[in-house]
ZAMARGU-4260 file (C-alpha; in steps of 0.2 Angstrom, whole numbers, plus 5000, padded with zeros to 4 digits):
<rodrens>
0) 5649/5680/5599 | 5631/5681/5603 | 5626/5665/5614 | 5611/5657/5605 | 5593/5659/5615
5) 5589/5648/5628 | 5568/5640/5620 | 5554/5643/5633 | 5541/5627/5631 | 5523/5625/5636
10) 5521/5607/5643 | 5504/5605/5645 | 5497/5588/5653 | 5478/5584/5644 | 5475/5571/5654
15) 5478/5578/5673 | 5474/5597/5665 | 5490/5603/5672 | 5502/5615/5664 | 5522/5619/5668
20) 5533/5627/5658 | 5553/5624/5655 | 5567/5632/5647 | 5579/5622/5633 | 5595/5631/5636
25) 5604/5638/5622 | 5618/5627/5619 | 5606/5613/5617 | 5594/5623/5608 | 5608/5629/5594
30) 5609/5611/5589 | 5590/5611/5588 | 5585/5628/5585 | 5567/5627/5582 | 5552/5620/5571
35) 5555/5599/5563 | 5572/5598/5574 | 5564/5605/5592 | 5549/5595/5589 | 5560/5579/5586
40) 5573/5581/5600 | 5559/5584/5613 | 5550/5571/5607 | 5561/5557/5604 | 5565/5559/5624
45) 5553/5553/5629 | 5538/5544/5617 | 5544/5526/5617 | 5545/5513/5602 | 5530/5506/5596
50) 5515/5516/5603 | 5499/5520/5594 | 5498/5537/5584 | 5481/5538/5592 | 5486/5532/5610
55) 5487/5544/5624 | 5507/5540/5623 | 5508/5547/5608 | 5514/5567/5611 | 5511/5582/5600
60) 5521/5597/5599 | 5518/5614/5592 | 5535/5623/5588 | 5541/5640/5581 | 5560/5644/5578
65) 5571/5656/5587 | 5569/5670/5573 | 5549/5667/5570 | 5539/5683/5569 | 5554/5696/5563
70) 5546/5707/5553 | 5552/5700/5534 | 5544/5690/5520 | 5544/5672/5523 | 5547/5670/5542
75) 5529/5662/5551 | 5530/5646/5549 | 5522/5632/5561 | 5530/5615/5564 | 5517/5599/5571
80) 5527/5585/5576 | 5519/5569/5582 | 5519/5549/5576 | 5507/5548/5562 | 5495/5539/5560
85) 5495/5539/5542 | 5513/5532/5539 | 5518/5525/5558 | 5534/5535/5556 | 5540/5550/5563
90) 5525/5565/5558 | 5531/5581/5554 | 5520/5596/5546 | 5521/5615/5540 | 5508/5628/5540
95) 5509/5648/5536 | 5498/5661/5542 | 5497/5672/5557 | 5496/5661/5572 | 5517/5654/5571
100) 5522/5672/5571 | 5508/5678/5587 | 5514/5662/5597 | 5531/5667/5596 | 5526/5683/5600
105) 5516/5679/5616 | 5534/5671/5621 | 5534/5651/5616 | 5545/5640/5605 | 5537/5625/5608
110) 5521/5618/5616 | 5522/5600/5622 | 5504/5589/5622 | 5502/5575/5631 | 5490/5562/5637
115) 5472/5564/5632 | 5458/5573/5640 | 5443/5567/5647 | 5431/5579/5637 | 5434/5591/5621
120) 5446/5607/5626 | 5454/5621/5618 | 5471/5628/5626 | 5472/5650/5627 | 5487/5657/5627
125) 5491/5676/5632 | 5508/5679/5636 | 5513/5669/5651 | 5497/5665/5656 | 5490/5647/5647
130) 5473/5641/5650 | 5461/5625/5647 | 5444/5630/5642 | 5431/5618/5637 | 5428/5614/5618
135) 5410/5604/5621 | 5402/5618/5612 | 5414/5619/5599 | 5415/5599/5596 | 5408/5597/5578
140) 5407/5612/5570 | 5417/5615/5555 | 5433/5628/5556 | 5423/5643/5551 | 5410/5641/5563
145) 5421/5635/5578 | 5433/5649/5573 | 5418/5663/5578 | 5411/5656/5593 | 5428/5656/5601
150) 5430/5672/5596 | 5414/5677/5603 | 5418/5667/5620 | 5435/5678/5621 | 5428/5694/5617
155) 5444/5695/5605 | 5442/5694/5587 | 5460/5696/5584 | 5466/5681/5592 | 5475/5665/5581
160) 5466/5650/5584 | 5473/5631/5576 | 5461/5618/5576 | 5455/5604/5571 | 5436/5601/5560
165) 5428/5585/5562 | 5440/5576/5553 | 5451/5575/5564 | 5436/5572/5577 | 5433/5557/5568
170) 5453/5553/5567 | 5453/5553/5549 | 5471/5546/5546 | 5476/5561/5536 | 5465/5573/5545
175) 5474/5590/5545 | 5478/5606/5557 | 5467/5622/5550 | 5473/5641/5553 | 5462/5657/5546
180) 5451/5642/5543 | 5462/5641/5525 | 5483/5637/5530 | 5484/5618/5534 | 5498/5609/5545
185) 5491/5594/5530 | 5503/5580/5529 | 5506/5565/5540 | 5488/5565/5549 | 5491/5576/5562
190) 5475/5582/5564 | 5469/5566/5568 | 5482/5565/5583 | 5475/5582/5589 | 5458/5573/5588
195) 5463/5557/5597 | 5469/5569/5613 | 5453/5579/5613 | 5461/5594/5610 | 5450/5603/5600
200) 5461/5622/5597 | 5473/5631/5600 | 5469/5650/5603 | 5486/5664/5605 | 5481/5683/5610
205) 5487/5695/5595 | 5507/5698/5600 | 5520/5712/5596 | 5532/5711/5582 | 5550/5704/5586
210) 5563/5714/5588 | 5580/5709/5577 | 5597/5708/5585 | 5604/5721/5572 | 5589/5734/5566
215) 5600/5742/5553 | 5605/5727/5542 | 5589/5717/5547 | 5578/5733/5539 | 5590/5733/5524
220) 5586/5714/5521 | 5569/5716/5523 | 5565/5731/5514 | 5577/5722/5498 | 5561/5710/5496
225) 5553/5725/5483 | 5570/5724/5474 | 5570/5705/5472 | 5551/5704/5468 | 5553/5714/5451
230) 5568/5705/5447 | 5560/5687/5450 | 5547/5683/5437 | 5545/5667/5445 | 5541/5673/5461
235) 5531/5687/5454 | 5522/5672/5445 | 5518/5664/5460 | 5510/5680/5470 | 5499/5682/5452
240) 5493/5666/5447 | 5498/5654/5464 | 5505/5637/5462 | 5493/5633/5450 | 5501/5642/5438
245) 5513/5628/5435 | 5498/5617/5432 | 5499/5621/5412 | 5515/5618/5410 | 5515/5603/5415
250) 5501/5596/5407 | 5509/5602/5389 | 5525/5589/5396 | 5517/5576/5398 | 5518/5576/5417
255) 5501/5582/5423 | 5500/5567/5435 | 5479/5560/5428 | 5467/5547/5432 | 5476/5539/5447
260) 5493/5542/5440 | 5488/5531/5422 | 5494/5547/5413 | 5503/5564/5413 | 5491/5570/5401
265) 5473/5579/5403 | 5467/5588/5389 | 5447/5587/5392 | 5450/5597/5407 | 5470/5604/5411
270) 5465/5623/5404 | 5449/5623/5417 | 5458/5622/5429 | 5473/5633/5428 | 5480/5647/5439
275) 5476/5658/5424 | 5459/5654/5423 | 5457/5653/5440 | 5464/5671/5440 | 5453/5676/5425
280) 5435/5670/5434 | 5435/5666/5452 | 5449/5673/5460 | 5441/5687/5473 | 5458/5693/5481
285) 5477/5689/5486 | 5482/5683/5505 | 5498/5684/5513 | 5506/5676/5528 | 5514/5687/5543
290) 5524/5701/5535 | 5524/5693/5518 | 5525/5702/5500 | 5525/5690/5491 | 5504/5690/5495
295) 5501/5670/5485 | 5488/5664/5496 | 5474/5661/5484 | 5455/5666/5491 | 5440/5663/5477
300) 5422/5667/5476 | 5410/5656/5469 | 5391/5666/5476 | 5380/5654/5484 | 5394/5640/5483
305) 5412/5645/5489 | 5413/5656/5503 | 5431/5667/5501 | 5434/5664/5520 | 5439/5647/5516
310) 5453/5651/5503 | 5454/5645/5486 | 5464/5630/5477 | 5484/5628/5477 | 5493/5618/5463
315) 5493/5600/5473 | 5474/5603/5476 | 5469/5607/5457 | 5478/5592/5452 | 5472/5579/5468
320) 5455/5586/5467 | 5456/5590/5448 | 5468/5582/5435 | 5471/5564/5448 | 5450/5562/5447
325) 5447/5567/5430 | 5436/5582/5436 | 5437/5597/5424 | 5425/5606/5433 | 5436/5622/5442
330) 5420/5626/5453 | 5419/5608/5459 | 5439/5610/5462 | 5433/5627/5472 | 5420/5617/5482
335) 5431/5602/5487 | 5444/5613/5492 | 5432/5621/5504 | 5426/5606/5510 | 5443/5600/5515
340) 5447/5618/5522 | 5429/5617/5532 | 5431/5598/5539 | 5451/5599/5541 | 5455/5586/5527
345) 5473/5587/5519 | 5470/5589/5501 | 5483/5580/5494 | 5479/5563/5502 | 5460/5567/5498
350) 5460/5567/5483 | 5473/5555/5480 | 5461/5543/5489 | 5447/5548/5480 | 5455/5546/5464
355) 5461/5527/5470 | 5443/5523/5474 | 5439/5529/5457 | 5453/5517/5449 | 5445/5505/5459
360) 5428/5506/5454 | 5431/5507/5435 | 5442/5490/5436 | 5427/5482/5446 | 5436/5480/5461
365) 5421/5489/5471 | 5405/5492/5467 | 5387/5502/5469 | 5386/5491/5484 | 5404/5496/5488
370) 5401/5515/5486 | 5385/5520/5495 | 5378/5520/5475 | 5390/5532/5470 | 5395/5531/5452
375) 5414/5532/5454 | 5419/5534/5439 | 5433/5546/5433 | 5427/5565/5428 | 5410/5563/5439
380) 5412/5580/5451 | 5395/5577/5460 | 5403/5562/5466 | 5422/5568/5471 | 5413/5582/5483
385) 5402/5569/5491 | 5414/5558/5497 | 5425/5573/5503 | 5410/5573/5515 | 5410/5556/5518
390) 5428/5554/5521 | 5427/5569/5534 | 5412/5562/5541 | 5418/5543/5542 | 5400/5539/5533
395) 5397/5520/5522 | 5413/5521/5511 | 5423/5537/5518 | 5425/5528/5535 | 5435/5515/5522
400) 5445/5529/5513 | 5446/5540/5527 | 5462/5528/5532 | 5469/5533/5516 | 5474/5525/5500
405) 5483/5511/5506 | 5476/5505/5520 | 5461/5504/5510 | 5468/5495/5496 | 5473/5483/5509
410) 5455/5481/5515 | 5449/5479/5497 | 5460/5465/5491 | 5477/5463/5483 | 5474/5469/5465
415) 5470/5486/5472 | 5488/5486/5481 | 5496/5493/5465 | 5482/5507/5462 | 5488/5515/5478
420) 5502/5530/5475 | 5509/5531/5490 | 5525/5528/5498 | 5527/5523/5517 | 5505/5524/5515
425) 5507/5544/5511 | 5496/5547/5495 | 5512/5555/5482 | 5510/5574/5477 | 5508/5581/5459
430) 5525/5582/5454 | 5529/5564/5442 | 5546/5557/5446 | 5546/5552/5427 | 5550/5571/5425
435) 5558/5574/5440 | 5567/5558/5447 | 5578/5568/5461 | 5562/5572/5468 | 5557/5554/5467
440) 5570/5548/5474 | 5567/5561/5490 | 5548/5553/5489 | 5557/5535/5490 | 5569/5539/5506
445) 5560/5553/5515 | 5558/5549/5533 | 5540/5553/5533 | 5532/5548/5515 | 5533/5553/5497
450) 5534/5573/5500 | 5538/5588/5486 | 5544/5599/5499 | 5558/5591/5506 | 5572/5597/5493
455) 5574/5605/5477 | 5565/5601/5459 | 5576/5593/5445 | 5572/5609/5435 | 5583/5621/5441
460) 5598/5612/5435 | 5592/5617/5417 | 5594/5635/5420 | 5610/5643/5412 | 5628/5642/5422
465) 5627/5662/5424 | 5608/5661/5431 | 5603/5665/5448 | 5595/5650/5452 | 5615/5641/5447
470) 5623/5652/5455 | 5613/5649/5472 | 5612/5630/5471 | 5632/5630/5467 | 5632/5640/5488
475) 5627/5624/5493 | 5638/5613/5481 | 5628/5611/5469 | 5634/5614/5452 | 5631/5604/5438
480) 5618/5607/5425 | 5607/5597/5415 | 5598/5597/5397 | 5586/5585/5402 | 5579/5587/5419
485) 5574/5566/5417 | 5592/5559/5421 | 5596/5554/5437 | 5614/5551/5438 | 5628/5551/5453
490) 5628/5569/5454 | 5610/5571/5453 | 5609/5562/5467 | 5620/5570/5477 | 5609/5585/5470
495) 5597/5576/5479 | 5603/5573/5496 | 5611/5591/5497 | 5595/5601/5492 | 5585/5590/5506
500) 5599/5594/5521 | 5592/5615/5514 | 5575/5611/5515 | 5576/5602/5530 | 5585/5618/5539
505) 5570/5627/5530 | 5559/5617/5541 | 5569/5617/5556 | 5572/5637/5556 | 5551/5636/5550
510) 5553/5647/5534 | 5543/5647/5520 | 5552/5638/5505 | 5542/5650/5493 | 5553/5665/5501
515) 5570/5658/5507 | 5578/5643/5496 | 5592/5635/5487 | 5589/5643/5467 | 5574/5651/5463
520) 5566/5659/5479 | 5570/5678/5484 | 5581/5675/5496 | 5597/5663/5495 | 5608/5651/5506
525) 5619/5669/5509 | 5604/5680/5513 | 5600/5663/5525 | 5616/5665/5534 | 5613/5685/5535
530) 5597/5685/5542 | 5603/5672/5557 | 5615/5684/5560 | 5605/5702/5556 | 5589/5695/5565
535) 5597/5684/5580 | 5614/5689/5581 | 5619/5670/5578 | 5636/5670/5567 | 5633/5654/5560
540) 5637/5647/5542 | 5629/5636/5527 | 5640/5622/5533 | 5631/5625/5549 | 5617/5625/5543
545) 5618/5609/5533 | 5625/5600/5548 | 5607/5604/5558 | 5596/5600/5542 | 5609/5585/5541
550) 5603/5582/5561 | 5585/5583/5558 | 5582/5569/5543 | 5593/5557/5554 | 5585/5559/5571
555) 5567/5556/5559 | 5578/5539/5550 | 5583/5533/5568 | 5565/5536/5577 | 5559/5524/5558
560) 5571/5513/5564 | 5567/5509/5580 | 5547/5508/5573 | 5555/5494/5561 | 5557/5504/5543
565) 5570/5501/5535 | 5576/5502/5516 | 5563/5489/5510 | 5551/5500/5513 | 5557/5514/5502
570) 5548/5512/5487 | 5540/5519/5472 | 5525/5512/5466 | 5526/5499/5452 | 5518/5511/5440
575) 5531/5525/5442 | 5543/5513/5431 | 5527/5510/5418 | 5530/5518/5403 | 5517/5530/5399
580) 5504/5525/5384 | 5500/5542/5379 | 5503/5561/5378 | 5517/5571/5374 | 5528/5559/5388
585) 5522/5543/5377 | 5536/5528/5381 | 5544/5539/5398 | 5546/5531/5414 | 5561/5528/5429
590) 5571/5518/5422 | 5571/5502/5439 | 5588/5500/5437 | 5595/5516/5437 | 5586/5521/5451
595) 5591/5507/5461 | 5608/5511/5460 | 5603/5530/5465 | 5597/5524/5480 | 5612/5513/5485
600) 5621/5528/5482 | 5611/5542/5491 | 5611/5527/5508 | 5631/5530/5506 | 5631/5550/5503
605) 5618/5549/5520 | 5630/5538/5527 | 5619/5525/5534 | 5620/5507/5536 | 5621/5495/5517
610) 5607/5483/5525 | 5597/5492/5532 | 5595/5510/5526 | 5598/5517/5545 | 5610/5531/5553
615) 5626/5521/5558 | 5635/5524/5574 | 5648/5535/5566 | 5635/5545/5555 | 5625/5550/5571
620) 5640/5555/5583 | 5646/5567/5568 | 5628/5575/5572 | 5630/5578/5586 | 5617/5563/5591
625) 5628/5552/5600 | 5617/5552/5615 | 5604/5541/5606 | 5615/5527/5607 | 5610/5527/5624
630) 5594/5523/5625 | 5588/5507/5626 | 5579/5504/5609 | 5596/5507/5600 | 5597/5489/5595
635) 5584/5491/5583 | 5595/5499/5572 | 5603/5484/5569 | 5621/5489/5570
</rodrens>
């Protein structure tokens, strides 16, 4: 048997300007192997309980996984990994693109930051060598600009730079990581930590392509990608029309979530801005990640208004930007999305924000006064884009929204508590638990906040028995199906908890969930398994596997624990249980009850603690994470 890679890590001291370099040997870095679980494990060493998100104690770690830039669909994947400053709990952020698979390339698994520097810098990496250059210059420009005049100053135009806009210079709580100026590392604020060190980029020379342990089956894997495109509409969907393709659909449920979450249904504006239309009108070209076929990156054209270098609109930004603000404008959508991609603004918390103040505004909770004279009401698009700008910009009321919806709820007074939709203080994403409750049960417990991307949607346990998505989901134990996709019952719960351990390996081995997956992606739990074995020559197993996505979400549940969380604070807003007034999804809401008792049941399928919604002692020496029962802040877990 193949021994598993030992991880070579970049420790790089802002503070002193001194970089080292170490080596994770392999029998520790099996357990961890790469992305959400490296970042964790070196992490949670050594950052101690309590700290500020924005303090110099706070550390930020880049990370790739061992397989990271072999040559197939779906493999470049960045992991950021850092408090957050958003939620306070345990950060943890994705992002596609070029740069994971060219810092693998140049020989890294991880970089480590630390401390804070006394003046703006940018770290260059080329091969072994890594150097701090100073970022004075670049300190306030936008991605796009920042982007050329480093690669002026490197004489390199093919290099991969990450970096933060001046969002994240002015620590907007859910400032945002920017690659090719258009892939963000969005969620948890972790652009803002970046900001908070100084740091203002990360820069990798262009790298060579991965070799794979076993060439002949690893081509035959890779090359089966043409095969599997033509036989998956859905996937085949997404390359066409994007994410937003789904945004139709959803509408014509009932689940479209509108105005702040008061409806599911938008028909002044849902057809404007659709994948389809956007296909039909602004759509200039299809991007793709490192190696990628499936090409679903969307990059629009508006002349004079949105420049293509910037990308174009994803489902969760058409909805946050579009449906949850009442904006029917597609261009304004475009511009916004731009604005976000330019300043380094997570879109989802953006407009999610916005759409709150808007809410605010319209029940008189804030004023002109309030808003710098901006009219907030729902639908007015000249509005939306400016406070985008004023957000990133920390200007008269951004500075207020720029620490996202709940914070600012906070500020504003108890009646705007409810408006906010966010769990753990992370603004929820387009997909309405009143459709979906499986998924809204994953919002409730994730580690990290309300997230669509940490297990599988209710949906695919409509499909028939026979179907591919069925036959998948049943390779991880999942087999029951389902006429209505709105019940939430013991085995949908189970459904729940299994489909996050497989995304959280998805994470931690930094795949795209778009490519590799559970049910309805190209490549299944068995095509998982082979490409660990093809690509690394690791004979590993979906129990295996499992057990380290299994590792990763409670090494996240016990650093919450020891920052206080417990279950108490995994809740659904009050309006997720509201029945709706109007649409096609008139009278449908979570029942509270019901998903109560999912909850109590998914704390005993994670086998954590009946009080407190933590990792018992036995639960974390079955993972393998018996060793952080020996550090001093192990009390807080109240066993």
């Amino acid at each position: 048997m193949n021994l598993f890679p030992d991880a070579k890590i970049l420790d790089v001291d802002l503070s002193n300007k001194e970089i080292t370099t170490r080596v994770l040997a392999g029998e520790i870095y099996r357990l961890y192997p790469g992305g959400s679980t490296l970042g964790l494990y070196l992490a949670i060493q050594e950052m101690e309980p309590g700290i500020d998100p924005l303090s110099p104690e706070n550390m930020l770690i880049f990370s790739v996984s061992a397989m990271t830039g072999l040559p197939i669909s779906g493999i470049s994947r960045l992991n950021v990994t850092a408090k957050s400053p958003l939620t306070g709990t345990m950060g943890d952020s994705q992002a596609g693109g070029f740069f994971p698979a060219h810092l693998k390339a140049n020989g890294w698994d991880a970089i480590v930051f630390r401390g804070k520097a006394e003046k703006p810098l940018y770290l260059y990496i080329e091969g072994d060598k890594a150097e701090l250059k100073d970022a004075k210059n670049l300190w306030g420009k936008v991605t796009g600009e920042a982007e050329e005049i480093i690669r002026g100053e490197i004489g390199d135009k093919e290099v991969e730079i990450a970096q933060i806009g001046p969002a994240g210079e002015n620590l907007v709580k859910y400032a945002c990581i920017i690659n090719m100026c258009n892939r963000a590392n969005g969620r948890n604020g972790m652009g803002a930590v970046m900001g908070s060190k100084n740091l203002k980029a990360v820069v990798v020379k262009k790298g060579k392509a991965a070799q794979a342990f076993d060439r002949e089956r690893f081509q035959g894997l890779a090359k089966s990608v043409a095969e599997r495109l033509r036989e998956n509409e859905t996937v085949a969907g997404l390359g066409k029309y994007g994410t937003d393709g789904d945004l139709e659909g959803f509408h014509q449920e009932g689940f479209l979530p509108t105005k702040n979450w008061t409806t599911g249904y938008f028909p002044e504006g849902a057809n404007n801005i659709t994948g389809m239309t956007m296909y039909e009108s602004i759509l200039k070209e299809r991007d793709t990640c490192y190696a990628c076929a499936v090409r679903c990156k969307r990059v629009v054209e508006i002349p004079g208004v949105v420049d293509p270098l910037y990308g174009g609109p994803e489902y969760e930004t058409c909805a946050t930007l579009g449906s949850y603000c009442g904006v029917t404008s597609l261009e304004a959508v475009a511009f916004a999305n731009q604005l976000c991609n330019m300043y380094g603004l997570d879109t989802i918390s953006c407009g999610a924000t916005i759409s709150f103040a808007m809410e605010c505004y319209e029940k008189g909770l804030i004023n002109d006064k309030d808003t710098d004279g901006l009219i907030l009401n729902f639908g007015n698009h000249e509005a939306m884009t400016a406070l985008v700008e004023k957000i990133a910009k920390r200007e008269g009321v951004g500075d207020l929204l720029a620490e996202g919806s709940y914070r600012a709820a906070q500020r504003i007074g108890k009646e705007a508590i409810p408006l906010s939709m966010s769990v753990k203080g992370q603004e929820l994403p387009a997909h309405m638990p009143q459709f979906k409750p499986a998924v809204g049960l994953i919002y409730a417990v994730n580690p990290f906040g309300a997230d669509h991307q940490s297990s599988e949607h209710d949906v695919f346990l409509m499909m028939p028995p026979d179907s591919r998505e069925r036959r998948r989901l049943a390779q991880i134990g999942v087999w029951k199906g389902y006429d209505n996709p709105s019940v939430i019952d013991d085995e949908k719960v189970r459904f729940a908890f299994d489909s996050q351990k497989f995304f959280s390996i998805l994470d931690t081995l930094c795949l795209c969930q778009f490519v590799w997956g559970p049910a309805w992606e190209l490549y299944g739990p068995d095509d998982m398994v082979d490409l660990c074995k093809y690509g690394l020559g690791w004979d590993t197993s979906i129990y295996e596997l499992m057990l380290v996505g299994e590792r990763r979400i409670n090494m996240m549940r016990y650093f919450n624990a020891r920052e206080g969380f417990t279950k108490e604070d995994d809740r659904l807003p009050q309006r997720i249980f509201e029945p709706f007034k109007d649409g096609p999804s008139k009278g449908i809401c979570v029942d509270k009850e019901d998903f109560e008792k999912a909850k109590e049941l998914y704390y005993e399928l994670a086998g954590w603690d009946k009080e407190t919604g933590n990792p018992t002692e036995s639960t974390l020496r079955k993972l393998s994470l018996g060793w952080l029962l020996e550090k001093d802040q192990v009390e807080s877990l109240a066993y």
